[in-house]
SEGUTI-44132 format. One record per residue: x, y negated, z negated of N, C-alpha, C, O, CB in turn; residue in three letters. Coordinates in nm, 2 decimals. Atoms other than C-alpha are relative to their C-alpha. Glycine has a CB too. Layout:
{n_px X, n_py Y, n_pz Z, ca_px X, ca_py Y, ca_pz Z, c_px X, c_py Y, c_pz Z, o_px X, o_py Y, o_pz Z, cb_px X, cb_py Y, cb_pz Z, residuo Ala};
...
This chain:
{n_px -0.02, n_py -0.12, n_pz -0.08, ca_px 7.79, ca_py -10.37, ca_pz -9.74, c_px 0.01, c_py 0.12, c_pz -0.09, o_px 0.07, o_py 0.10, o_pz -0.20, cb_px 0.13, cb_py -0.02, cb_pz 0.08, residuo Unk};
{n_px 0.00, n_py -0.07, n_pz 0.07, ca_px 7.74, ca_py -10.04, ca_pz -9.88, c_px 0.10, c_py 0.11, c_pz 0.08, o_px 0.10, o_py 0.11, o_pz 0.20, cb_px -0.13, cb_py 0.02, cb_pz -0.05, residuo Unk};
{n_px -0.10, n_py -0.10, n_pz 0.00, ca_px 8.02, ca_py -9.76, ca_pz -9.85, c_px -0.07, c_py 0.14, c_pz -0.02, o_px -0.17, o_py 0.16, o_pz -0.09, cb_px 0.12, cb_py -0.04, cb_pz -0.12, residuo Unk};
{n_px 0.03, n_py -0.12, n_pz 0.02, ca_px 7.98, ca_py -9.41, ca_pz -9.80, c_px 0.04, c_py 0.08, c_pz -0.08, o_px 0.16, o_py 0.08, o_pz -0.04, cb_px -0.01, cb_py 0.06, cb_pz 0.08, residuo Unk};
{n_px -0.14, n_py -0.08, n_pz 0.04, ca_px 8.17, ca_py -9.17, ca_pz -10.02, c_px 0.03, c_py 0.10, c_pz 0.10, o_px -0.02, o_py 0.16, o_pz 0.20, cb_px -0.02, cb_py 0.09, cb_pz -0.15, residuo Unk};
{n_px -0.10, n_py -0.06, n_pz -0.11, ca_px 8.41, ca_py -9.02, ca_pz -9.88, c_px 0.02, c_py 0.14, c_pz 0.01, o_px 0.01, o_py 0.18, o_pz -0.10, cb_px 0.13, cb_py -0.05, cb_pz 0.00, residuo Unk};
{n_px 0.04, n_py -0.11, n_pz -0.01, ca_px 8.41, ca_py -8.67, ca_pz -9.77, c_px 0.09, c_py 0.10, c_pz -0.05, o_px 0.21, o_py 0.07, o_pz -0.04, cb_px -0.04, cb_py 0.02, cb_pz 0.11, residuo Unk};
{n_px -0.12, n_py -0.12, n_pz 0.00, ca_px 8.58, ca_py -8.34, ca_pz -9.86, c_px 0.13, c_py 0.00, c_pz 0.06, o_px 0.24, o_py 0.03, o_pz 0.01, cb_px -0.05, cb_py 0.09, cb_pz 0.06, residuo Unk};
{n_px -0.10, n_py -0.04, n_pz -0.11, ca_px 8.77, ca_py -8.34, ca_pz -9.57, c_px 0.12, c_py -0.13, c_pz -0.05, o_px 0.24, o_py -0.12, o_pz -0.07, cb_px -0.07, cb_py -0.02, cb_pz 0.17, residuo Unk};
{n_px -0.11, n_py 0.09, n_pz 0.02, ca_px 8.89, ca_py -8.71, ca_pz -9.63, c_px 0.09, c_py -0.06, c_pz -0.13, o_px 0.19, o_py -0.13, o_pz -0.14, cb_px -0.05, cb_py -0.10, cb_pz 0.05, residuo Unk};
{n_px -0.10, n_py -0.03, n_pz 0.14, ca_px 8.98, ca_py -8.67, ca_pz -9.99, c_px 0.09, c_py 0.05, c_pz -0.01, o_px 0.18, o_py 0.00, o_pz -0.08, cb_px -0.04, cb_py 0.05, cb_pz -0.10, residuo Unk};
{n_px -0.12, n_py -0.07, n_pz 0.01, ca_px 9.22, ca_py -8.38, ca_pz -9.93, c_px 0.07, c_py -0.07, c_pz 0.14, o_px 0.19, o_py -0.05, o_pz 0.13, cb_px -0.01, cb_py 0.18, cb_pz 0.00, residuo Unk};
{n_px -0.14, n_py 0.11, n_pz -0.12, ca_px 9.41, ca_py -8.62, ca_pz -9.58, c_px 0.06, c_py -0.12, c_pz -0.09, o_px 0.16, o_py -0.18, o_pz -0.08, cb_px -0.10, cb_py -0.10, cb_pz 0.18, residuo Unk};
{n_px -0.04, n_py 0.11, n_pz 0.10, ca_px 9.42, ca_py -8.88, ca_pz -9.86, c_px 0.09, c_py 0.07, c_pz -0.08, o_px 0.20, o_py 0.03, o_pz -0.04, cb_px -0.11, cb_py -0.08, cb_pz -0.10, residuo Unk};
{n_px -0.05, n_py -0.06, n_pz 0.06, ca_px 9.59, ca_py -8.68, ca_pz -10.08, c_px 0.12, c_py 0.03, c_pz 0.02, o_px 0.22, o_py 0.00, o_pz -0.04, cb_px -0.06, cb_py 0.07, cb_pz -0.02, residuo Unk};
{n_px -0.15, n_py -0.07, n_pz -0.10, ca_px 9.83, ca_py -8.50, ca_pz -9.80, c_px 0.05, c_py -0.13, c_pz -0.02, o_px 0.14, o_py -0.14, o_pz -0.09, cb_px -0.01, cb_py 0.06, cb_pz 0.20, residuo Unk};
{n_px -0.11, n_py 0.11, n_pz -0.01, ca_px 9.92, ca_py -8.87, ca_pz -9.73, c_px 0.05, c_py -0.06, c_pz -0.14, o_px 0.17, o_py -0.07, o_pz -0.16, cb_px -0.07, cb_py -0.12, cb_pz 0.09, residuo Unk};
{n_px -0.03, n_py 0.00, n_pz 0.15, ca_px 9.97, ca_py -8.94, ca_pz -10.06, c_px 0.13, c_py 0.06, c_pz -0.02, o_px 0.23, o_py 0.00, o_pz -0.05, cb_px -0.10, cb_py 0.07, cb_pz -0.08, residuo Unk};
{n_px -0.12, n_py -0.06, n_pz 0.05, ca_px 10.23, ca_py -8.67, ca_pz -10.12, c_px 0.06, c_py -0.02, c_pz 0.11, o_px 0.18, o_py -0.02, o_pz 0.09, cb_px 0.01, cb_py 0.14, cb_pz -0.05, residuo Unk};
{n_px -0.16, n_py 0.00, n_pz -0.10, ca_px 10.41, ca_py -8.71, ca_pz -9.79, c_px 0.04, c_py -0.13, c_pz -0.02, o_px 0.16, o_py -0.12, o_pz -0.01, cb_px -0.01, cb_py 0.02, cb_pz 0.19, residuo Unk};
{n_px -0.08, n_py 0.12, n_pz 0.04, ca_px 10.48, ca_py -9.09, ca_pz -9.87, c_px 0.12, c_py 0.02, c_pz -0.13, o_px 0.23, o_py -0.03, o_pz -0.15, cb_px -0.12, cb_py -0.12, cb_pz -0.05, residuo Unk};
{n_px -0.07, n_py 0.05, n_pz 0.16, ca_px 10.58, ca_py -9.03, ca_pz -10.24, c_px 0.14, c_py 0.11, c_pz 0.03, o_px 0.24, o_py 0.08, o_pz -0.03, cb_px -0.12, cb_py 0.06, cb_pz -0.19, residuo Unk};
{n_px -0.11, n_py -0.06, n_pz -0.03, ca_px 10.82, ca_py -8.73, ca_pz -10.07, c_px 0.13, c_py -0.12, c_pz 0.07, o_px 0.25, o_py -0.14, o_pz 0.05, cb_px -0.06, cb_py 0.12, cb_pz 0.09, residuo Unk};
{n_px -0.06, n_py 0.04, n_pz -0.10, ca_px 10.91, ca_py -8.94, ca_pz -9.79, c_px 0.11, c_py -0.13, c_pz -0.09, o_px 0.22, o_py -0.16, o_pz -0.04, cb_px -0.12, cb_py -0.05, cb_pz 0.11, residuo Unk};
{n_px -0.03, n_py 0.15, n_pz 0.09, ca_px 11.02, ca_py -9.27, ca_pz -10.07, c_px 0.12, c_py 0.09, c_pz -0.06, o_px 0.23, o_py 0.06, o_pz -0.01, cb_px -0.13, cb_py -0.08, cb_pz -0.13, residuo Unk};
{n_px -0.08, n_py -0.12, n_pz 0.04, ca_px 11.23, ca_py -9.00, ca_pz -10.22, c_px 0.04, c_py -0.08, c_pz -0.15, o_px -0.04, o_py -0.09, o_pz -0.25, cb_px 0.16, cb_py 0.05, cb_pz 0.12, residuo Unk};
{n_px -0.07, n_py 0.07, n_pz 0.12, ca_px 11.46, ca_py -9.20, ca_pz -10.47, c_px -0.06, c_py -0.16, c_pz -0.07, o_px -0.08, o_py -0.20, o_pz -0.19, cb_px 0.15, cb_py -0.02, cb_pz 0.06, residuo Unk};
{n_px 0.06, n_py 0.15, n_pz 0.01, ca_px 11.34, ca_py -9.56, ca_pz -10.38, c_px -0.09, c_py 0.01, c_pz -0.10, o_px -0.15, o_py 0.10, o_pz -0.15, cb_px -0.08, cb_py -0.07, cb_pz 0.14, residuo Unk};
{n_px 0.15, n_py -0.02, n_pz 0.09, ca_px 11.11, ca_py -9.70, ca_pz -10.60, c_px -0.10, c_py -0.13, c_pz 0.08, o_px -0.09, o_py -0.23, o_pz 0.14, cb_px 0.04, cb_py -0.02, cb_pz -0.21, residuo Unk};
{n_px 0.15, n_py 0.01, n_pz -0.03, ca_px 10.77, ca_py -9.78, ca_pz -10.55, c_px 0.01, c_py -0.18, c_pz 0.04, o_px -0.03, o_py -0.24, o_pz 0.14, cb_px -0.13, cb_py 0.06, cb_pz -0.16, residuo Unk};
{n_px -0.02, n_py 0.12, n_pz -0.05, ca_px 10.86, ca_py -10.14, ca_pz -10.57, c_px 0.08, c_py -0.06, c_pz 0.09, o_px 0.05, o_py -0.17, o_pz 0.12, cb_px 0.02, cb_py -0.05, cb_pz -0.08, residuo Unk};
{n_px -0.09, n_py 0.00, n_pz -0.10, ca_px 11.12, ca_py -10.16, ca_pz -10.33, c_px -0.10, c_py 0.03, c_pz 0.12, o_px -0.13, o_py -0.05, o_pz 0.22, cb_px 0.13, cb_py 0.11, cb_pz -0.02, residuo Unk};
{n_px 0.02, n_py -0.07, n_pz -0.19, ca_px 10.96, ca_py -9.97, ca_pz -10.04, c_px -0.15, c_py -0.11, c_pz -0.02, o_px -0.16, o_py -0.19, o_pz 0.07, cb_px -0.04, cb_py 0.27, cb_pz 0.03, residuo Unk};
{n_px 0.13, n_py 0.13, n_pz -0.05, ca_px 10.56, ca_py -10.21, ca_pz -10.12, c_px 0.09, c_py -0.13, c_pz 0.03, o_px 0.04, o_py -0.20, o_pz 0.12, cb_px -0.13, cb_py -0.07, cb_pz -0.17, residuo Unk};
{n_px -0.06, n_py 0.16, n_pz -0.03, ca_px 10.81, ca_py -10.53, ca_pz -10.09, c_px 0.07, c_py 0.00, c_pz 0.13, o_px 0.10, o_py -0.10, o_pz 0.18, cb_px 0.11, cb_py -0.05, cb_pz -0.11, residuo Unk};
{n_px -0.08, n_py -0.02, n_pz -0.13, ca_px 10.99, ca_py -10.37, ca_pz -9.77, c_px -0.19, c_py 0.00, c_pz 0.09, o_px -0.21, o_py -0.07, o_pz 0.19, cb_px 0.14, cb_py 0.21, cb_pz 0.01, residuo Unk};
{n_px 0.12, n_py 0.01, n_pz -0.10, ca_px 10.60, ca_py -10.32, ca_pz -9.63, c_px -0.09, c_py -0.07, c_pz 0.00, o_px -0.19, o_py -0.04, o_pz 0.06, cb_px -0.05, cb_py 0.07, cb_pz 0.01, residuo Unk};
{n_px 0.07, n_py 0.10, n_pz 0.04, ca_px 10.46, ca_py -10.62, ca_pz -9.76, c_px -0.16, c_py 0.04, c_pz -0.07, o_px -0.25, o_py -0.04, o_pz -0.08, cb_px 0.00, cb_py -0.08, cb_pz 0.12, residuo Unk};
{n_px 0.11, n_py 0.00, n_pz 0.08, ca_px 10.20, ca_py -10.50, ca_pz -9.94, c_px 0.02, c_py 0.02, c_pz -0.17, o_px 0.13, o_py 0.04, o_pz -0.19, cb_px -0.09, cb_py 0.10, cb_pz 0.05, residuo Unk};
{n_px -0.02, n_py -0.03, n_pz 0.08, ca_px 10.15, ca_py -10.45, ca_pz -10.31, c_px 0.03, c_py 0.17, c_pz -0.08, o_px 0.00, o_py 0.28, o_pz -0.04, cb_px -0.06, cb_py -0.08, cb_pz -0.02, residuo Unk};
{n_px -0.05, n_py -0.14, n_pz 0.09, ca_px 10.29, ca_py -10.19, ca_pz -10.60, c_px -0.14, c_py 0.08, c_pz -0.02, o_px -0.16, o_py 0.20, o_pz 0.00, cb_px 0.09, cb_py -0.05, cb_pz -0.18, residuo Unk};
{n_px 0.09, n_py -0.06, n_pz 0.04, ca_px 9.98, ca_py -10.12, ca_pz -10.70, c_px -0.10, c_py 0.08, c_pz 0.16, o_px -0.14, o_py 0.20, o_pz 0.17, cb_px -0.07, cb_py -0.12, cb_pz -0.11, residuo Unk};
{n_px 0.03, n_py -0.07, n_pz -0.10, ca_px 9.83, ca_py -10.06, ca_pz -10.36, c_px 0.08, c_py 0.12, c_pz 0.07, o_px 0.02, o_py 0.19, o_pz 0.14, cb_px -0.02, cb_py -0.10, cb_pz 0.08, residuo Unk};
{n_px -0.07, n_py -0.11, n_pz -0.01, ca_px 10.10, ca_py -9.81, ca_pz -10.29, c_px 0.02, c_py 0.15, c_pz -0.11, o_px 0.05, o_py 0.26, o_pz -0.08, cb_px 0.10, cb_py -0.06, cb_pz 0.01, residuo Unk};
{n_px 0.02, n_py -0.09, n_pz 0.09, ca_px 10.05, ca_py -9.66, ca_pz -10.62, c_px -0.15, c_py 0.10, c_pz 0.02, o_px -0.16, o_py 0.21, o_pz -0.02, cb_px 0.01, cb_py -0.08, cb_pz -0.12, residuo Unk};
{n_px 0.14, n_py -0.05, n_pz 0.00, ca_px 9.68, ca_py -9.59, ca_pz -10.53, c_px 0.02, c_py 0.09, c_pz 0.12, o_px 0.00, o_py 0.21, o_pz 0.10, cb_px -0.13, cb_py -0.12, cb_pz 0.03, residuo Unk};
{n_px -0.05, n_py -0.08, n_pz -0.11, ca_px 9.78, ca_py -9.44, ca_pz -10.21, c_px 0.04, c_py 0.10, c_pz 0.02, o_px -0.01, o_py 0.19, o_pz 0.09, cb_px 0.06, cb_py -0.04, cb_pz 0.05, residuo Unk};
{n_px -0.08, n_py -0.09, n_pz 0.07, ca_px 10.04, ca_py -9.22, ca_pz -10.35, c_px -0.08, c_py 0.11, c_pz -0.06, o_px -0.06, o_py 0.23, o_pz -0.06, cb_px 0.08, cb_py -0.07, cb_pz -0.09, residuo Unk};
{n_px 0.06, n_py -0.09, n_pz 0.06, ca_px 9.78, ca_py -9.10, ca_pz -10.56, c_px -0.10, c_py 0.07, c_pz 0.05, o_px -0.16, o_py 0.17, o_pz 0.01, cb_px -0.03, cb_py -0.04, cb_pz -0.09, residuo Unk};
{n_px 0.14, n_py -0.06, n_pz -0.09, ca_px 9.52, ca_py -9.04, ca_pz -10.33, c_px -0.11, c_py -0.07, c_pz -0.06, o_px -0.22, o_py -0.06, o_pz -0.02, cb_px -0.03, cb_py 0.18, cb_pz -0.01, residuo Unk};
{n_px 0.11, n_py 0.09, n_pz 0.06, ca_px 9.32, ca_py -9.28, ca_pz -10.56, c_px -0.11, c_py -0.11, c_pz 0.16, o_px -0.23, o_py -0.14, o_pz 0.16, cb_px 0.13, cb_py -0.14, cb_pz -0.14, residuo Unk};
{n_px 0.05, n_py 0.06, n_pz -0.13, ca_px 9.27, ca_py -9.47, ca_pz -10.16, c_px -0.03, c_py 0.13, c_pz 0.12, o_px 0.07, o_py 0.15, o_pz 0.19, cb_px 0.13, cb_py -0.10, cb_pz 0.06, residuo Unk};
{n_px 0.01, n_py -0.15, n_pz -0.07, ca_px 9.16, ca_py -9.15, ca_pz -9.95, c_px 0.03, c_py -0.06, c_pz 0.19, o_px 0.09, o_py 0.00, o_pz 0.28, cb_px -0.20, cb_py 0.09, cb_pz -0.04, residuo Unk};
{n_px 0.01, n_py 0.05, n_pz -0.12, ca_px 9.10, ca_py -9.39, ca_pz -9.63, c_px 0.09, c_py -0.11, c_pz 0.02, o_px 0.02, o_py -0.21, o_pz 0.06, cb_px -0.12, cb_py -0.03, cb_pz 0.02, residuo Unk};
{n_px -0.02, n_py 0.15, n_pz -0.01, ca_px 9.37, ca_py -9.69, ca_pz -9.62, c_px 0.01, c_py 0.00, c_pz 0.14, o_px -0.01, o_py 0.08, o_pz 0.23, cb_px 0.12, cb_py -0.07, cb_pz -0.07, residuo Unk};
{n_px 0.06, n_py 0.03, n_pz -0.18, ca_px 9.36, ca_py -9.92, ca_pz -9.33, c_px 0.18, c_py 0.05, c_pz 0.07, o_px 0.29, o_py 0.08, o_pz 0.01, cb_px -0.07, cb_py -0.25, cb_pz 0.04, residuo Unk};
{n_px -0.08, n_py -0.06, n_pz -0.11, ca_px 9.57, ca_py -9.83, ca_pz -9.01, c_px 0.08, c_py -0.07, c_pz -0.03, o_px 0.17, o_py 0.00, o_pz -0.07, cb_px -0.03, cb_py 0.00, cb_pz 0.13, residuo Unk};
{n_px -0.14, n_py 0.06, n_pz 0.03, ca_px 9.83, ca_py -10.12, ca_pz -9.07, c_px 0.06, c_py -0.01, c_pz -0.11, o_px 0.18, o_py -0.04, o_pz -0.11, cb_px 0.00, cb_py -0.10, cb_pz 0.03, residuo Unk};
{n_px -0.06, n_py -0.04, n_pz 0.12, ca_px 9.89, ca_py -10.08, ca_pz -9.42, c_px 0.05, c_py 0.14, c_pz -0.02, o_px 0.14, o_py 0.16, o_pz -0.10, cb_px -0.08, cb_py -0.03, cb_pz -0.10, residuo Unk};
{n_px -0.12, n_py -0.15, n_pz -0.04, ca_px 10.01, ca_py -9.68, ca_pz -9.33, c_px 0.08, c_py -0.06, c_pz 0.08, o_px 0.20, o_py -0.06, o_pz 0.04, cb_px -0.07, cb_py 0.14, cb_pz 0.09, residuo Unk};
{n_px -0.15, n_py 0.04, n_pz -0.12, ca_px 10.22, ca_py -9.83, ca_pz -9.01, c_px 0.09, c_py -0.07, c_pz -0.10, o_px 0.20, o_py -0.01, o_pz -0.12, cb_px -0.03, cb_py -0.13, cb_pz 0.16, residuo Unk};
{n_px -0.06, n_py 0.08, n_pz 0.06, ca_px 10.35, ca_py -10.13, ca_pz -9.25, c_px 0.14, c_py 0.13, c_pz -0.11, o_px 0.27, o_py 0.13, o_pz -0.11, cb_px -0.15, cb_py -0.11, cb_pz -0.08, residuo Unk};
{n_px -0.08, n_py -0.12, n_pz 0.09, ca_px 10.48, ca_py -9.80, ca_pz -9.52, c_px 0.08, c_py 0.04, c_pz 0.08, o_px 0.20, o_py 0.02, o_pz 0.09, cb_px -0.07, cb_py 0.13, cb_pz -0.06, residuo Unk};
{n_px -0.12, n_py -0.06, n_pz -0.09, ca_px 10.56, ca_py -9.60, ca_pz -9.27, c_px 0.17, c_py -0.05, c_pz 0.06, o_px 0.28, o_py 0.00, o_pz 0.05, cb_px -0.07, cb_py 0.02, cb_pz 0.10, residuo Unk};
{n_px -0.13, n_py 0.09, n_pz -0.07, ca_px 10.80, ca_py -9.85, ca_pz -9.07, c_px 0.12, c_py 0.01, c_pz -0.14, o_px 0.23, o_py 0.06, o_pz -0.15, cb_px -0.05, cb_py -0.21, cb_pz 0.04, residuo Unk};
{n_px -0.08, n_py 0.02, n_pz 0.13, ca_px 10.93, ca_py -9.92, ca_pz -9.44, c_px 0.08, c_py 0.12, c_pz 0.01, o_px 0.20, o_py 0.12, o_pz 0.02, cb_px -0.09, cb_py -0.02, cb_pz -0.14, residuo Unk};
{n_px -0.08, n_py -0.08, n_pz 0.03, ca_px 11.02, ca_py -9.57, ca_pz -9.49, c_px 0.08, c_py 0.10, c_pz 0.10, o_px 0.13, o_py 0.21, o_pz 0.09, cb_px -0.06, cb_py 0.05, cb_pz -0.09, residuo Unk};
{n_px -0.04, n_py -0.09, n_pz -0.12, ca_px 11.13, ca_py -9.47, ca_pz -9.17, c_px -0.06, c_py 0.12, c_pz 0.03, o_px -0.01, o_py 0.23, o_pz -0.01, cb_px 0.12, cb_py 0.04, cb_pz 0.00, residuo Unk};
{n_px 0.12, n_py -0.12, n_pz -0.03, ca_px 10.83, ca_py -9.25, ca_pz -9.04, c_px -0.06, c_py -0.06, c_pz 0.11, o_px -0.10, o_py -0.18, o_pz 0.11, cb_px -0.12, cb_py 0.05, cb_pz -0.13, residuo Unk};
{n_px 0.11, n_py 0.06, n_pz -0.10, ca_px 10.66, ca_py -9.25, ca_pz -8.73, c_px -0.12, c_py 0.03, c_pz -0.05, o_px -0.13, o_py 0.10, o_pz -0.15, cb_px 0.00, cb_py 0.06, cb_pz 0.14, residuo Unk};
{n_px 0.13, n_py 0.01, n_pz -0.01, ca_px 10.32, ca_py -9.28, ca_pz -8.70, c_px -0.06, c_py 0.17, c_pz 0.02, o_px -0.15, o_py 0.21, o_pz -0.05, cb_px -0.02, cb_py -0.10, cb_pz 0.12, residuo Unk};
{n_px 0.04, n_py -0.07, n_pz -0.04, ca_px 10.29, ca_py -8.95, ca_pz -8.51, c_px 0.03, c_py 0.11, c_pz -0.08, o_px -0.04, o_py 0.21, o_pz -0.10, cb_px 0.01, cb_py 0.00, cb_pz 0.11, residuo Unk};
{n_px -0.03, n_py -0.09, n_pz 0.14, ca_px 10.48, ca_py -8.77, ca_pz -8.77, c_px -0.07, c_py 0.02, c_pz -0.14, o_px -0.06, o_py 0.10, o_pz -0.23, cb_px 0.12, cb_py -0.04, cb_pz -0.05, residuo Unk};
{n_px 0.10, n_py 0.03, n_pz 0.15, ca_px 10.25, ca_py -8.90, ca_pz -9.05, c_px -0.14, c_py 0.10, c_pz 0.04, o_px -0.18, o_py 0.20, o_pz -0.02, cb_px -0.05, cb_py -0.22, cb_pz -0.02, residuo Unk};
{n_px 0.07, n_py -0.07, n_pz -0.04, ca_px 9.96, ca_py -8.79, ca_pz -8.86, c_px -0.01, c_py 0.18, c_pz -0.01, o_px -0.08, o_py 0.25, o_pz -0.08, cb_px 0.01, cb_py -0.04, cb_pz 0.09, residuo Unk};
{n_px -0.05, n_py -0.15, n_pz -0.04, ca_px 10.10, ca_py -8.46, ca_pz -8.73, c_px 0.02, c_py 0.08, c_pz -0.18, o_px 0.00, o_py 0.20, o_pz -0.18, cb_px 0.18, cb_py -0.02, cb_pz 0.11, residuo Unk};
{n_px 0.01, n_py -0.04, n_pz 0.10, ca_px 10.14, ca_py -8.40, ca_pz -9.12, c_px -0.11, c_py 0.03, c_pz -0.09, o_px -0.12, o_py 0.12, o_pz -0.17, cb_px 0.05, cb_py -0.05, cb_pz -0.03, residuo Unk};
{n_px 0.13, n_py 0.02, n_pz 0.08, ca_px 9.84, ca_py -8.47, ca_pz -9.28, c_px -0.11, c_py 0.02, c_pz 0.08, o_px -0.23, o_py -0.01, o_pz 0.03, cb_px -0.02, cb_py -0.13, cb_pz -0.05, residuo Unk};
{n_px 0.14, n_py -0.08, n_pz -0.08, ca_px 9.60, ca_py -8.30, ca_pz -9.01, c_px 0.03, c_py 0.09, c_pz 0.05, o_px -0.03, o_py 0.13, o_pz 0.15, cb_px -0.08, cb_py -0.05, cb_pz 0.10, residuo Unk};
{n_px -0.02, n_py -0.13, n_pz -0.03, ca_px 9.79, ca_py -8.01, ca_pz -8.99, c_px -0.09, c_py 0.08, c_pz -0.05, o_px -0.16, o_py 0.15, o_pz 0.02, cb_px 0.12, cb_py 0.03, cb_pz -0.04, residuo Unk};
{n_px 0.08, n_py -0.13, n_pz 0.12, ca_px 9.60, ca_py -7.81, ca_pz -9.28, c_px -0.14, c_py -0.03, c_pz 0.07, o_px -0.22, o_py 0.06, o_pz 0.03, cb_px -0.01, cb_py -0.05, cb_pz -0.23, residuo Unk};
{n_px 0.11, n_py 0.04, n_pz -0.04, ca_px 9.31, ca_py -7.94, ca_pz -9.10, c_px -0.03, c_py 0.07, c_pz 0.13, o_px -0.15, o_py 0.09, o_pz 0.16, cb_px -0.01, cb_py -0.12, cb_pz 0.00, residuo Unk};
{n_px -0.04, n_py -0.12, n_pz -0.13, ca_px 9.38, ca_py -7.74, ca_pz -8.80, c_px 0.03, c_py 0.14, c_pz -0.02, o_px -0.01, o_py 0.24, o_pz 0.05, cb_px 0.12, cb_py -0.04, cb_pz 0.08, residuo Unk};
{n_px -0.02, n_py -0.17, n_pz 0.04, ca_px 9.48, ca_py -7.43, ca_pz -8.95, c_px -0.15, c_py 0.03, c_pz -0.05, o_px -0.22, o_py 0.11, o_pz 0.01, cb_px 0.12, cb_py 0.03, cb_pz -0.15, residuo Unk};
{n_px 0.14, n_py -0.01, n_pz 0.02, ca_px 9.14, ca_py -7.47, ca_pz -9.14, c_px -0.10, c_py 0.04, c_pz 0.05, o_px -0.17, o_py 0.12, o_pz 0.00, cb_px -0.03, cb_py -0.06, cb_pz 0.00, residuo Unk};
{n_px 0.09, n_py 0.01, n_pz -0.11, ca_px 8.94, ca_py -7.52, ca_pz -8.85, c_px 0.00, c_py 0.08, c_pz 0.08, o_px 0.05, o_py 0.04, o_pz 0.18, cb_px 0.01, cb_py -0.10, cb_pz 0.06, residuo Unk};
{n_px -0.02, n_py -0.02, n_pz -0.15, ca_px 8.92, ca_py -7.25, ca_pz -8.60, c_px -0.05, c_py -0.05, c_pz 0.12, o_px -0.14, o_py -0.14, o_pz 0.14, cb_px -0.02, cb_py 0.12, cb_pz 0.03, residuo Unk};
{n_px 0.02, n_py 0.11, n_pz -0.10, ca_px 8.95, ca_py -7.32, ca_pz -8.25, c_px -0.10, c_py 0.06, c_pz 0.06, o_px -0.16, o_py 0.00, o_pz 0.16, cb_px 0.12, cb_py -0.03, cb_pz 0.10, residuo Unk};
């Protein structure tokens, strides 16, 4: 299967999500909160960094739950700038 790269747009929402997790983790560390959402350190590290621009839908819910964040708050964050961006 070949992969597209990923676009402008979805490099800087990777990014947003990125910094609103590593805000959201605050103190915790990185290993604590992948072991509360069952996935790994390193997959959270990529995330964080925006190194993952697209992860999948249940490995954000899985974080999120971990760090106490809705869904619609995650969203509502990371497609804000994307709306200001965009006129209507």
């Amino acid at each position: 299967m070949v992969r597209l790269p990923h676009t402008p747009e979805e490099l800087e929402r990777g990014a947003r999500l990125g910094a609103l997790l590593r805000r959201a983790r605050g103190e915790r560390s990185m290993l604590e909160t992948a072991l509360a959402a069952g996935i790994s350190p390193e997959t959270l590290r990529k995330i964080e960094t925006g190194r993952v621009a697209t992860p999948a839908f249940p490995t954000i819910a899985a974080i999120a739950d971990a760090l106490g964040l809705s869904l619609d708050a995650v969203w509502a964050e990371i497609s804000a700038a994307e709306r200001i961006a965009t006129p209507a």
